[in-house]
C-alpha positions as CSV (number, residue, x, y, z in Angstrom):
1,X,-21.3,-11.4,15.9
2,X,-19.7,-13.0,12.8
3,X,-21.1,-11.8,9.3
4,X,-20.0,-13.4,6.0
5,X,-17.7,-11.3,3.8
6,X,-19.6,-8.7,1.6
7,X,-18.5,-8.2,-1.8
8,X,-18.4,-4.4,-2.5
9,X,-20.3,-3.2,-5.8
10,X,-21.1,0.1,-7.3
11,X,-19.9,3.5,-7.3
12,X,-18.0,2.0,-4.0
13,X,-15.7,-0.8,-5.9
14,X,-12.6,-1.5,-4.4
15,X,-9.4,-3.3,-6.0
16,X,-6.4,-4.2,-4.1
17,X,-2.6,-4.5,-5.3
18,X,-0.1,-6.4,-3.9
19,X,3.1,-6.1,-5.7
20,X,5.5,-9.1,-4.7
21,X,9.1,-10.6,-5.5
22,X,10.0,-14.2,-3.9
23,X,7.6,-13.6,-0.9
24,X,6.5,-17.4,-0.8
25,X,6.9,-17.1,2.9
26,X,4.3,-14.5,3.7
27,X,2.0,-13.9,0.5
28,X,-0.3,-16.3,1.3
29,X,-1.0,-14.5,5.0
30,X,-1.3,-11.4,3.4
31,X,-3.9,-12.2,0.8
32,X,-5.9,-14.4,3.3
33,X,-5.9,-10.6,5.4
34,X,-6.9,-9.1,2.1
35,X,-9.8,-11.2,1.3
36,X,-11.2,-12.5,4.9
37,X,-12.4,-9.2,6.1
38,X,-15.9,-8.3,6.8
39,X,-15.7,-6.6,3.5
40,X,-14.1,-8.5,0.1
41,X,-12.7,-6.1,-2.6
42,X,-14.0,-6.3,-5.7
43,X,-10.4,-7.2,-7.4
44,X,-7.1,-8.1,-6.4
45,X,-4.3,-8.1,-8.7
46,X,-0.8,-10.1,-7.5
47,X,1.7,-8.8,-9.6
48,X,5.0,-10.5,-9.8
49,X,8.3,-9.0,-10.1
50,X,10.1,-12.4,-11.4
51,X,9.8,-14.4,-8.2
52,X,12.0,-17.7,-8.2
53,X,9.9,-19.7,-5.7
54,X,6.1,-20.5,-4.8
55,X,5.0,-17.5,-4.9
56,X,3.2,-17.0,-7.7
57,X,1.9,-20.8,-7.2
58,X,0.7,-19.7,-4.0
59,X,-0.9,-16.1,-4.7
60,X,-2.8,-18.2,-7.9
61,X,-4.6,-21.0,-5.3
62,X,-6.6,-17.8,-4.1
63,X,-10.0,-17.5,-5.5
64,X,-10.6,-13.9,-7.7
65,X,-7.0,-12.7,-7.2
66,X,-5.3,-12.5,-10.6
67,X,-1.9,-12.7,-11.1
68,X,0.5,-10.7,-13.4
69,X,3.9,-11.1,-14.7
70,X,5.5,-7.7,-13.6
71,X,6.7,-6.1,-17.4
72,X,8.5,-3.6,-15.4
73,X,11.2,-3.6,-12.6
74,X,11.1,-2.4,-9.1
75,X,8.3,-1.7,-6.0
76,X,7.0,1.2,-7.9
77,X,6.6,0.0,-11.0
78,X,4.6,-3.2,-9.5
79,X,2.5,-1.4,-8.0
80,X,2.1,1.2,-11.0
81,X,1.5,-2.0,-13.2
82,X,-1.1,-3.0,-10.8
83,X,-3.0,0.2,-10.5
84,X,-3.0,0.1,-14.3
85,X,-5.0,-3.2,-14.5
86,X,-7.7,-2.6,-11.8
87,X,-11.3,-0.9,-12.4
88,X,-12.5,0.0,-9.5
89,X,-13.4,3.2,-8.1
90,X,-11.1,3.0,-5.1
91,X,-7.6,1.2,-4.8
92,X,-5.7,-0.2,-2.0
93,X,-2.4,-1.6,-1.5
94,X,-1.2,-4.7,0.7
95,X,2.8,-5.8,1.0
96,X,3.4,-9.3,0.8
97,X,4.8,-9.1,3.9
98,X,2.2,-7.4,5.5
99,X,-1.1,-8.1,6.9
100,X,-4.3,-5.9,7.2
101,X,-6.3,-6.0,10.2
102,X,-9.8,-7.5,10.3
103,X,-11.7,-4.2,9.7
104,X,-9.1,-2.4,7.6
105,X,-10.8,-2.1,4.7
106,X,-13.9,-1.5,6.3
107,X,-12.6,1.6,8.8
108,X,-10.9,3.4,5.5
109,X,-13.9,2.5,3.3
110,X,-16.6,3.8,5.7
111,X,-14.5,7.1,6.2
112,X,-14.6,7.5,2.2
113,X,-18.6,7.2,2.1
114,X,-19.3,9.1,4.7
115,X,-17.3,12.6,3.4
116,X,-17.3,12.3,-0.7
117,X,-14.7,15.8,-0.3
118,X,-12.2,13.4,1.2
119,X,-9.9,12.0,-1.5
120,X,-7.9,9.2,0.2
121,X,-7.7,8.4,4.0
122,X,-4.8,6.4,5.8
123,X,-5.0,4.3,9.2
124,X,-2.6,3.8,11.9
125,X,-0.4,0.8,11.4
126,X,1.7,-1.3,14.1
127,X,5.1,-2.5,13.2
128,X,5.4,-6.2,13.4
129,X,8.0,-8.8,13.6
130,X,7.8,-11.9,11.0
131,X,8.2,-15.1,12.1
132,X,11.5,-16.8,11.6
133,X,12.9,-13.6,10.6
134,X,15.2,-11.1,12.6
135,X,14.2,-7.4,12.8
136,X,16.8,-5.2,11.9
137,X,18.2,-2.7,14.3
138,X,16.6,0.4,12.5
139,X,12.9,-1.0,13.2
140,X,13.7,-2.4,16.9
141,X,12.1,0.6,18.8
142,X,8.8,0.3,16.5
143,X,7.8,-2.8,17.4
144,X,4.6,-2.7,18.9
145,X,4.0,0.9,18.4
146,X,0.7,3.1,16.4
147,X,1.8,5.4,13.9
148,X,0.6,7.2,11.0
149,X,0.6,4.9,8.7
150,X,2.0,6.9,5.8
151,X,2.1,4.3,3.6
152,X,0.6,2.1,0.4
153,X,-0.9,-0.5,3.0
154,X,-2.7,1.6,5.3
155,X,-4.2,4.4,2.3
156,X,-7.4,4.2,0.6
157,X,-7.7,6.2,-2.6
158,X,-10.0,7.3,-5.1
159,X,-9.2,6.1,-8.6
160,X,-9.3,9.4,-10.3
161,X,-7.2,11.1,-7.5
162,X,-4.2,8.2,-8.4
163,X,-4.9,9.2,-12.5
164,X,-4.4,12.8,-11.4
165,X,-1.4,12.6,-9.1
166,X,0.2,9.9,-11.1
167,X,2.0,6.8,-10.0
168,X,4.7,6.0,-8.4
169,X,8.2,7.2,-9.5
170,X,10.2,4.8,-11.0
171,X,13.5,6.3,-10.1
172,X,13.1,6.1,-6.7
173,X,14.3,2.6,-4.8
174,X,12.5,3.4,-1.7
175,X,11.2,6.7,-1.2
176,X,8.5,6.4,-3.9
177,X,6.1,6.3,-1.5
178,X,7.0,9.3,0.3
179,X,7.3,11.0,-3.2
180,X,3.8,10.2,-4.2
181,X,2.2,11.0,-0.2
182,X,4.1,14.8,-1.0
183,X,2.6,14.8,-4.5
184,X,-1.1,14.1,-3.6
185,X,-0.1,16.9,-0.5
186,X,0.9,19.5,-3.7
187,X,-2.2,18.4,-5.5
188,X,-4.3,19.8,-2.4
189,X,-6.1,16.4,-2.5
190,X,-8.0,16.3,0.7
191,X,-5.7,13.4,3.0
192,X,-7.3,12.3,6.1
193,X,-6.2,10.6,9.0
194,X,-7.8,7.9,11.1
195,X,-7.0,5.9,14.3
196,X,-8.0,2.9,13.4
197,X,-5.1,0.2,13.1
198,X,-5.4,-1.3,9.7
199,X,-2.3,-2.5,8.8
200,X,0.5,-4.8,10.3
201,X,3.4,-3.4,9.1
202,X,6.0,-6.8,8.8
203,X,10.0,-6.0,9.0
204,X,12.6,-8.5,8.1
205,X,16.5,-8.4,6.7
206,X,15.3,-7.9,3.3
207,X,12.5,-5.1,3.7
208,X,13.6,-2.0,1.5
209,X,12.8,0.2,4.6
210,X,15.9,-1.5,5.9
211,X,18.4,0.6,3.5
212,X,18.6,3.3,5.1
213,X,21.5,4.9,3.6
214,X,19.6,4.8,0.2
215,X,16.6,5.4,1.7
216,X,18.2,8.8,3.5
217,X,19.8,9.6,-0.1
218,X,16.3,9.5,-1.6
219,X,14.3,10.9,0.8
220,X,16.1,14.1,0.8
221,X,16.0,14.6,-2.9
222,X,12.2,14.1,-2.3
223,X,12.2,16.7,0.0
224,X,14.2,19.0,-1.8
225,X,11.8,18.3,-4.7
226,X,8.8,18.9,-2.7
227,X,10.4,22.5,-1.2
228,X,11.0,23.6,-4.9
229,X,7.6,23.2,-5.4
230,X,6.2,24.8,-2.7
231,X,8.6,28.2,-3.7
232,X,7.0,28.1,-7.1
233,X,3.7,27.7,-5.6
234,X,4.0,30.9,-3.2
235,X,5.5,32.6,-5.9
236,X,2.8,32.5,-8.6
């Protein structure tokens, strides 16, 4: 049975970042996902890495989403920029090429209430193609498919757990986001897992995932970083 959205207030608050760059041609689908669930965030902060079309005409026809003028440059610092503004207890993230499913927020939220030792939970996500846009070669056998969803869309986080792990790293063109999953692993932050799908994960030309020879480059400094740190860790 259909329910009207409910606004979340409290100790539970909820804020949402999107960080975007001339994505005119899907930011409007993945706010509507954002905000039509059966639970609203409390906040939703666009912010806008210099975009040269509609999109910040577009993200600002939505009702309670603000939107900034990104000060930085890159994902990372978008989303950094973003976490900075909110005040809610809990943050999400949503690419503007991605979509969260109906219950998304509610699955991940629910998870939070019901254990307060967890700090942050992730969903599965499915791997989607965009329309009018190709899928490059290096997402074609995802399509379709569950995962993990290791990733900014599909996590729920408490506020205070981002302020202690940090944000994201600046340095890194793609692999911040597997930086900062390794970090909140160091900071023996309590990560769980759920099966619920919550995010439609949206691949096109132009997704960063698509680099992969950067992305390779990065993610093995990340692991090397993360292996130093476990060798200081057993040895103290």
């Amino acid at each position: 049975m259909y329910s009207e959205p409910t606004t979340m207030t409290g100790s539970s608050s909820v804020g949402v970042v999107v960080a975007v760059r001339n994505g005119a041609a899907f930011i409007g689908s993945a706010l509507s996902s954002v905000l039509s669930g059966g639970i609203v965030p409390n906040e939703v902060v666009v912010v806008d890495g210099g975009s040269t079309d509609n999109t910040v005409a577009i993200a600002s026809g939505f009702d309670g989403v603000r939107v900034l003028a990104q000060r930085s440059s890159g994902l990372a610092g978008g989303r950094n920029e973003g976490v900075a503004a909110l005040r809610s207890d809990l943050v999400a993230f949503c690419d503007a090429d991605d979509c969260w499913t109906p219950t998304s927020l509610a699955d991940r939220l629910n998870h939070l209430r019901a254990d307060p030792g967890c700090a942050a939970v992730v969903g599965a996500m499915v791997t989607v193609a965009l329309d009018g846009e190709s899928v490059p070669a290096v997402h074609a056998d995802r399509l379709g498919r569950s995962t993990v969803g290791l990733t900014p869309g599909a996590l729920l986080v408490r506020a205070d757990v981002v302020a202690d792990v940090g944000g994201f790293d600046t340095g890194l063109h793609i692999a911040a986001d597997s930086d900062w999953f390794a970090r909140l692993g160091r900071s023996r932050r309590r990560l769980d897992r759920i099966d619920d799908v919550v995010l439609h994960k949206g691949v096109r030309p132009a997704s960063l995932s698509g680099e992969v020879v950067t992305y390779r480059r990065e993610l093995l400094s990340v692991t090397r970083d993360h292996l130093r740190h476990r060798r200081c860790m057993m040895s103290s």
